[in-house]
C-alpha positions in Angstrom: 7.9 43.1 86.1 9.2 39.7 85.0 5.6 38.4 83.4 5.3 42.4 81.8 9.1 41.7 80.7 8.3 38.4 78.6 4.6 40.3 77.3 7.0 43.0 76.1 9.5 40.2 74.1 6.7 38.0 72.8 4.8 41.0 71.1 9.0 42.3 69.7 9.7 38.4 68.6 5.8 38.9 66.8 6.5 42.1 65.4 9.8 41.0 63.7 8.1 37.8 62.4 5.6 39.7 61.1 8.0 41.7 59.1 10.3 39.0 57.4 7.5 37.5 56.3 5.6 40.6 54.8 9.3 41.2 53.6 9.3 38.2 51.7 5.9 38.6 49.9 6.3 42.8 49.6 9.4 44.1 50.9 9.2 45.3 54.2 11.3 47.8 55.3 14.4 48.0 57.2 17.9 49.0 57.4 17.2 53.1 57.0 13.5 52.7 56.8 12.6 52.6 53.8 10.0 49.8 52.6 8.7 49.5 49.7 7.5 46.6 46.7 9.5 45.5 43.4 7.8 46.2 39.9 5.5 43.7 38.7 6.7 41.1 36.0 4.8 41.5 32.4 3.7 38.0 31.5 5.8 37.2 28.0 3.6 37.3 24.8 1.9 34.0 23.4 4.1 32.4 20.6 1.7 32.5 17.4 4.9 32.6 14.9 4.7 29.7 12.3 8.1 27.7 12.2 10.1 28.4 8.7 9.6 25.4 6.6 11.0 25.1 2.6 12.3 22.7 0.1 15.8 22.7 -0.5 15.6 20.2 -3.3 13.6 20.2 -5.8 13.5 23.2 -6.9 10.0 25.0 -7.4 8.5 24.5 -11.3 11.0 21.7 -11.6 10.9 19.5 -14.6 11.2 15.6 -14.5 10.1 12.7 -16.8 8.5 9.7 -15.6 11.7 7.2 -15.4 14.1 10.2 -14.4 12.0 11.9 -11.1 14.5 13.3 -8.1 17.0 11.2 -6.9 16.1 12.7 -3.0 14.2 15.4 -1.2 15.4 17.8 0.9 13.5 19.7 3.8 15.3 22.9 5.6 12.8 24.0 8.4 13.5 26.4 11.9 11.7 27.6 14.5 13.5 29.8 17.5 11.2 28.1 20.1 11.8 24.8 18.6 10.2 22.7 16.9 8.2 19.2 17.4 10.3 16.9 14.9 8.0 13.9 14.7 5.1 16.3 13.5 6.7 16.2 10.0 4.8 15.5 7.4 5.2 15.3 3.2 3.4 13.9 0.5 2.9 14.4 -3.6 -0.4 15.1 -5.3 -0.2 13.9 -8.8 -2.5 12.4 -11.3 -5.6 12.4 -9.2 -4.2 10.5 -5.7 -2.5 11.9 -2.6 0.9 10.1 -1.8 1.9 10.0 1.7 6.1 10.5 2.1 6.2 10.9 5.6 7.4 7.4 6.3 10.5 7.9 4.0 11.8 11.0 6.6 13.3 9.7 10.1 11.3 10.7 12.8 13.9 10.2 15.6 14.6 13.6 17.7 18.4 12.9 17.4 18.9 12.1 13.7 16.8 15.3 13.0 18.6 17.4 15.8 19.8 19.5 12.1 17.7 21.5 10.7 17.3 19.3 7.5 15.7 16.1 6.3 16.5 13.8 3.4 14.8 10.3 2.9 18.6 8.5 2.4 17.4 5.5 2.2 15.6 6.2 -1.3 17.0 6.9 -4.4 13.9 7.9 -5.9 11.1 8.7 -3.0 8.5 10.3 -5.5 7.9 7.4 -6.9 5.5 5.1 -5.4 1.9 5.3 -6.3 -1.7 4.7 -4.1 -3.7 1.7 -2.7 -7.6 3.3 -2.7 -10.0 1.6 -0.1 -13.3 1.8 -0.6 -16.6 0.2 1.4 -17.5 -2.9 -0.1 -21.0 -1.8 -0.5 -19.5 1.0 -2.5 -19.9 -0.5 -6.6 -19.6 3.0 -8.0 -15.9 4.0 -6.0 -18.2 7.7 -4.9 -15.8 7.9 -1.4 -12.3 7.0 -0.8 -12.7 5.9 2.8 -8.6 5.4 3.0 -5.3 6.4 0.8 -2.1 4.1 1.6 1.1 4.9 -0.3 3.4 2.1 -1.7 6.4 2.0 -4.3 5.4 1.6 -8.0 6.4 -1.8 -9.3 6.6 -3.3 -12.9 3.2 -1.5 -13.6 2.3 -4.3 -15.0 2.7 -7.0 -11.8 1.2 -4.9 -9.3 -1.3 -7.0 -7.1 -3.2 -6.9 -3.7 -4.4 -10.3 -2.5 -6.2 -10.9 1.0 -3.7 -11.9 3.8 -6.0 -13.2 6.2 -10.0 -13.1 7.5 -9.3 -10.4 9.6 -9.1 -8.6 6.2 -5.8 -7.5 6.0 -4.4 -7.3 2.3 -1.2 -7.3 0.7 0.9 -6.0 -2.1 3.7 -6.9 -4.2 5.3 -6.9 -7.6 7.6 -8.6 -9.3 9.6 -5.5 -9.3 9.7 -5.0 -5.6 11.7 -6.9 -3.2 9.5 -6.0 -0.6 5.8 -6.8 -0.3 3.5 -4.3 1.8 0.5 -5.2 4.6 -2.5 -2.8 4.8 -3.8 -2.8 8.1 -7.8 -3.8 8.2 -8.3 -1.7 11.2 -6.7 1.9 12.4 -4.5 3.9 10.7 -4.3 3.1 6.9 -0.8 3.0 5.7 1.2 0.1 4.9 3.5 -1.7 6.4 6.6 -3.0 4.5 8.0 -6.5 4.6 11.4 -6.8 3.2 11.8 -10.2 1.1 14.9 -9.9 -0.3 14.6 -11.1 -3.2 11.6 -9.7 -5.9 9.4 -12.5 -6.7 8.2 -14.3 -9.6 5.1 -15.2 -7.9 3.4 -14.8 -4.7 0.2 -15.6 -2.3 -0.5 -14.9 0.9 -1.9 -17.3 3.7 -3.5 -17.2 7.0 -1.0 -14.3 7.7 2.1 -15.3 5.7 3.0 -13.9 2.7 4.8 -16.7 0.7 6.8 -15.8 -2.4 9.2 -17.9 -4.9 12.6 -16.8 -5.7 13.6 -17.3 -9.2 16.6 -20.2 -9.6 14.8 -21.8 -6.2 12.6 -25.0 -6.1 11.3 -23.8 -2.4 8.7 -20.9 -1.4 9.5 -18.8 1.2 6.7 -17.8 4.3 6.8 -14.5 5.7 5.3 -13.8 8.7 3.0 -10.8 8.1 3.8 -8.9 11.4 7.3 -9.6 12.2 8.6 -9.8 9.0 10.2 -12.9 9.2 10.9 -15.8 7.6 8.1 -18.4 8.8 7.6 -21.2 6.8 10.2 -22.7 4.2 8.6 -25.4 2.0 10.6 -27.5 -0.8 8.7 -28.4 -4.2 9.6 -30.0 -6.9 10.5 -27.5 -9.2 11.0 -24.1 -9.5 7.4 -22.7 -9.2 6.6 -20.0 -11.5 2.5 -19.5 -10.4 0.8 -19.8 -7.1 -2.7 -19.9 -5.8 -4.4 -20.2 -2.5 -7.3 -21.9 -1.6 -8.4 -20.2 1.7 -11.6 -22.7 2.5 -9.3 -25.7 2.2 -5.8 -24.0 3.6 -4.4 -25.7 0.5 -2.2 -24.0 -1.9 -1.5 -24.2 -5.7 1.9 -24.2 -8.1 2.5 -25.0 -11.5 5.8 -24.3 -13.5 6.6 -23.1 -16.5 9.9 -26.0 -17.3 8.4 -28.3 -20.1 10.0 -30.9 -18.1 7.5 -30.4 -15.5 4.1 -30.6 -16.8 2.2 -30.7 -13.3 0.4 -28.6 -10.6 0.9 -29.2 -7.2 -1.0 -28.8 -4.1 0.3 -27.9 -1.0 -0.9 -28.5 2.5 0.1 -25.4 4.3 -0.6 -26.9 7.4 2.1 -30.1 7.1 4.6 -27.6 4.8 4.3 -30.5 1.8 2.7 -31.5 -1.3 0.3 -33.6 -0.9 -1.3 -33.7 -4.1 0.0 -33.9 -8.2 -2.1 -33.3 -11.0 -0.5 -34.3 -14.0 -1.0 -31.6 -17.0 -0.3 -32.0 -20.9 0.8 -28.0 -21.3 2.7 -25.3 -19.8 0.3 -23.3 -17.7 0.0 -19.2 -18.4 -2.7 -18.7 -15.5 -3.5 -20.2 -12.3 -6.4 -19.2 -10.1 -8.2 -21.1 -6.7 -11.5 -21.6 -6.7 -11.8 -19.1 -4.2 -15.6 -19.1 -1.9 -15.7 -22.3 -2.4 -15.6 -25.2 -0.1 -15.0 -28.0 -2.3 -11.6 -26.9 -3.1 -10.4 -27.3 -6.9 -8.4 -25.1 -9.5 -8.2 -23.5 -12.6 -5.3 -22.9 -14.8 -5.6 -22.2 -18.4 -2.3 -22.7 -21.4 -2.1 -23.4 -24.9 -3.4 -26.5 -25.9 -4.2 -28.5 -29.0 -3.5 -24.9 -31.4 -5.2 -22.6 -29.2 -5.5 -21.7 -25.3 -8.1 -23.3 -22.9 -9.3 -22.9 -19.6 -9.0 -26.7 -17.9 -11.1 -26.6 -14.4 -10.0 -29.3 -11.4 -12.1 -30.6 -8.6 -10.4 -31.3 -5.3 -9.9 -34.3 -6.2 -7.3 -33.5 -9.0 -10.1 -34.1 -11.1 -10.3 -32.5 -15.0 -13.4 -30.8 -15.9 -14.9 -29.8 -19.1 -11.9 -27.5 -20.5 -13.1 -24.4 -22.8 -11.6 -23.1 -26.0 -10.0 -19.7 -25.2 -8.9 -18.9 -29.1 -5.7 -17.9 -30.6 -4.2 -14.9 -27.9 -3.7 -15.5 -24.5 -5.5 -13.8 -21.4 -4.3 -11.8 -19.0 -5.5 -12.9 -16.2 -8.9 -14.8 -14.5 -11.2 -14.6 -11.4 -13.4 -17.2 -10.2 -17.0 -15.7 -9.1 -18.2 -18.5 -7.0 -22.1 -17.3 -6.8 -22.3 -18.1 -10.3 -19.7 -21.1 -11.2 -18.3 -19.2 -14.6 -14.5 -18.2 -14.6 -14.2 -14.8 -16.0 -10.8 -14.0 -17.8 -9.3 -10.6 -19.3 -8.6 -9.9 -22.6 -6.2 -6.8 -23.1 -6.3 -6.7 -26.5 -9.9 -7.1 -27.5 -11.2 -4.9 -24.5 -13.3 -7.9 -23.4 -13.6 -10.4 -20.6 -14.2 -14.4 -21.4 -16.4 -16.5 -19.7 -16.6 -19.9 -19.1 -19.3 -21.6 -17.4 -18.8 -25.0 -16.1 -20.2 -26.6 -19.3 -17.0 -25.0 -21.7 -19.4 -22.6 -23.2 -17.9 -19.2 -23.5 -19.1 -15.6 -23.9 -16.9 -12.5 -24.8 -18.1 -9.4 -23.3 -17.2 -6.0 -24.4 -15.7 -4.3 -21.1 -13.6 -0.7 -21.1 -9.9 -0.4 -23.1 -7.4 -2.7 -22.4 -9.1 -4.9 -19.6 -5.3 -6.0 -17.3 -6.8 -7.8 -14.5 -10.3 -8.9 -13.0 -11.5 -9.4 -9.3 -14.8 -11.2 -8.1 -17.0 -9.4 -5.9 -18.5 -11.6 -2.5 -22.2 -10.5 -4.0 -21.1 -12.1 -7.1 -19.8 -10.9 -10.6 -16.7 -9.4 -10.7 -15.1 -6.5 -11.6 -12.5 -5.6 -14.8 -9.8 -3.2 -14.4 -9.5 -1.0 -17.3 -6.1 0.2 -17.5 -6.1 1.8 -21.1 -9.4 3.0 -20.1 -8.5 4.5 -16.6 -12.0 2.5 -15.7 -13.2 -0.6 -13.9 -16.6 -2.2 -15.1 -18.9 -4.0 -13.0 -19.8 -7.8 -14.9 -22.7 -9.4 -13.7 -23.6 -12.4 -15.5 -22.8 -11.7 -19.4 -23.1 -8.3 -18.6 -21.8 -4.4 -18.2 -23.8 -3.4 -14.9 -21.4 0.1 -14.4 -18.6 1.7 -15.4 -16.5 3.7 -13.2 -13.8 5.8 -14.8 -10.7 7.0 -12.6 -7.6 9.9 -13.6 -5.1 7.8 -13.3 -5.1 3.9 -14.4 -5.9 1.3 -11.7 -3.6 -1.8 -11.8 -5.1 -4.2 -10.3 -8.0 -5.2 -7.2 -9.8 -7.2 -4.3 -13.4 -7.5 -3.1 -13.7 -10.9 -0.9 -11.4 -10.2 1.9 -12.5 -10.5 5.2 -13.1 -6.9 6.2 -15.9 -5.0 4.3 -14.0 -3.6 2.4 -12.4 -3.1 -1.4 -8.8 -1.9 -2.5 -7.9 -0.5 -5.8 -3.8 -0.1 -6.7 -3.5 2.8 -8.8 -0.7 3.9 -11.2 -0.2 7.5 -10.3 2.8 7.8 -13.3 0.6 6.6 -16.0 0.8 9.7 -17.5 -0.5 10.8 -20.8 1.1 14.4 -21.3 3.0 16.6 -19.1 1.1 16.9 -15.9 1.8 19.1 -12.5 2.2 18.0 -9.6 1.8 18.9 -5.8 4.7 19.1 -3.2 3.7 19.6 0.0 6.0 19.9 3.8 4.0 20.9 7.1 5.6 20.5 10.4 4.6 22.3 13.9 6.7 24.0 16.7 6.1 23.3 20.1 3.7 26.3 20.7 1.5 24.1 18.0 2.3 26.9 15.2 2.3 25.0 12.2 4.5 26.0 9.0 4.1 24.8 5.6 5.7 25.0 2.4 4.4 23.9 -0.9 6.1 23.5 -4.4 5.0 22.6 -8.3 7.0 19.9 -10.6 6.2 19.1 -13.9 6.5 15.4 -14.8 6.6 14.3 -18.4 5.6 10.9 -19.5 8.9 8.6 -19.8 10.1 9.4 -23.6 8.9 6.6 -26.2 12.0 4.8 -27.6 11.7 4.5 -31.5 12.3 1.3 -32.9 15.5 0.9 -34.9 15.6 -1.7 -38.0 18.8 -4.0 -38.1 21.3 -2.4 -39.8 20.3 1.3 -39.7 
């Protein structure tokens, strides 16, 4: 009876373990008998809803001029599953390039907890213009292989110079006082360095971005990835042009006080001058002779009724100087595979050049030649601005001419990375001319929204000249 007794509670202990656990997964019965299991759960539909996206300011078919565009932007977006903040993104199509404004709008989850954004930190965000890169190999500009967006300048003192052999580049202008890195690798989209101060003139180094400050006899290094000041180095005077000579790590100043006739040279390296070459004029231009390894320098000023190009060895060394004529250039390039300085003439629509002997050559290029830029396969390119072009010189020649929408400002062809940059002035603008607003952002389902607007922008209003008295 007693071994019968325990069969009999083992199977009952069973039986009701059983049970809680079939009541667990399906409900078994008890407590009046009647079982029975709950009503299945409807899985909840898929999220395909786009979040609400719009701009609150400007308004749609807004008009603006040129030197009066918004003084901010304003974003109002929503989203009842929320939305992911950083995945913001805004830009501007005008006048032929695509300008990236996402870097103006915080990112940060807690500043953009509301559902609005406004670039506060800029009292005009539309206006910045492009940075085109193109392959090196690429003379005719067919395929943009990266867009980076930077403020618009003095149009007229926009430059991009090579930072360092990994081929990273730089831009400034004398009317920022920032300066902007373009990465040679990864994303394309620069990188601001704030100086302080808007320089008179700049160059950049092995990585440092040096840049004079007007009323100061010193240039000022900043380190390229910290933004920092690096390198402080005291000159003699107030320098008013620079030029680096990357083969030799040496770089160039002259000044524009007629007290100081002279251009120095500066060993980076030591943070002193360690040349003077004494000069009879006040220099306009000053270019390296950049590719090669002898070292040297150019600088061209009026001299003896007319300007000239004078040409210095390493050494300090005058060479043969060449007569320039009555108007001054606008700017020169070196192109080392040949030996001839090349130099722009804005208002002839030409380039000059001077070969090594003083014999010079004027060569019909595209309207209103600003700048010039060698190329590492030799020859150089002139940027075109009245002509929205840039012409490829070889020898005393026009090899191409590539024409653009909106005006390039200025370029580079021998930095380290196979590449070549082109700054372009986006509000050059010859009649009124639409332009492209454009806000996407995603929720966190991955819907994306996006909202798009049209503004008008008018070239900036032509101030007639007034005669004394009237």
């Amino acid at each position: 009876m007693r071994i019968f007794g325990k069969i009999i509670r083992s199977a009952l202990f069973l039986v009701l373990a059983f049970c809680s656990l079939a009541a667990l997964m399906s409900g078994c019965g008890g407590g009046g008998g009647g079982g029975g299991s709950s009503a299945p759960v409807a899985p909840s539909a898929p999220d395909t809803t786009a979040p609400s996206v719009a701009f609150a300011y400007p308004a749609n078919n807004a008009e603006f001029t040129a030197n009066a565009l918004p003084s901010f932007v304003q974003i109002n977006y929503s989203d009842a599953g929320g939305l992911d903040l950083s995945s913001l993104n805004v830009s501007l199509s005008l006048n032929g390039g695509t300008v990236d404004l996402t870097p103006l709008f915080a990112t940060d989850s807690a500043q953009n907890a509301a559902s609005t954004r406004t670039p506060a930190s800029e009292t005009s965000p539309l206006r910045r213009t492009v940075v085109m890169r193109y392959a090196r190999a690429d003379t005719a500009f067919s395929s943009v292989t990266g867009t980076a967006a930077v403020p618009r300048g003095t149009a007229s003192a926009m430059a991009v110079e090579c930072l360092d052999s990994a081929g990273r580049a730089v831009v400034w202008s004398k009317g920022l006082s920032s300066a902007f890195v373009l990465p040679a690798s990864g994303a394309f989209r620069a990188k601001e360095i704030s100086l302080g101060f808007a320089p008179v003139a700049a160059a950049a180094a092995d990585g440092v971005f040096y840049a004079a400050r007007d009323g100061f006899s010193q240039l000022f290094g900043f380190n390229a990835d910290t933004g920092s000041v690096a390198d402080l180095i005291s000159l003699p005077h107030e320098p008013s042009l620079l030029a680096w000579h990357r083969e030799t790590g040496k770089m160039y100043a002259a000044y524009d006080d007629p007290a100081a006739l002279k251009v120095s040279r500066i060993d980076i390296a030591q943070g002193a001058v360690d040349q003077t070459i004494p000069i009879a004029y006040t220099p306009a231009l000053l270019g390296a002779r950049a590719g090669s390894a002898d070292g040297g320098v150019f600088a061209a000023g009026a001299s003896a009724g007319q300007f000239r190009l004078f040409p210095y060895d390493n050494n300090g060394t005058q060479g043969q100087a060449a007569a320039l004529g009555l108007t001054q250039p606008g700017a020169l390039a070196y192109d080392a595979a040949s030996g001839n300085v090349y130099l722009s003439r804005f208002d002839t629509n030409s380039l000059t050049r001077a070969e090594p002997s003083g014999a010079v050559t004027d060569i019909p290029v595209g309207a209103n030649p600003r700048a010039v830029f060698p190329l590492s396969s030799g020859g150089v390119f002139a940027i075109n601005s009245g002509g929205k072009s840039v012409s490829r010189v070889i020898g005393a020649s026009v090899a191409g001419t590539v024409s653009f929408q909106a005006p390039p400002l200025s370029g580079l062809a021998t930095c380290g990375a196979d590449y070549t940059y082109l700054v372009m002035d986006l509000w050059s603008l010859d009649t009124r001319t639409a332009g492209t607003l454009t806000a996407t952002i995603r929720d966190r389902a991955g819907n994306t929204g996006t909202a798009s607007i049209t503004l008008y922008f008018s070239p900036e209003p032509v101030v007639p000249l007034r005669l004394a008295g009237k």
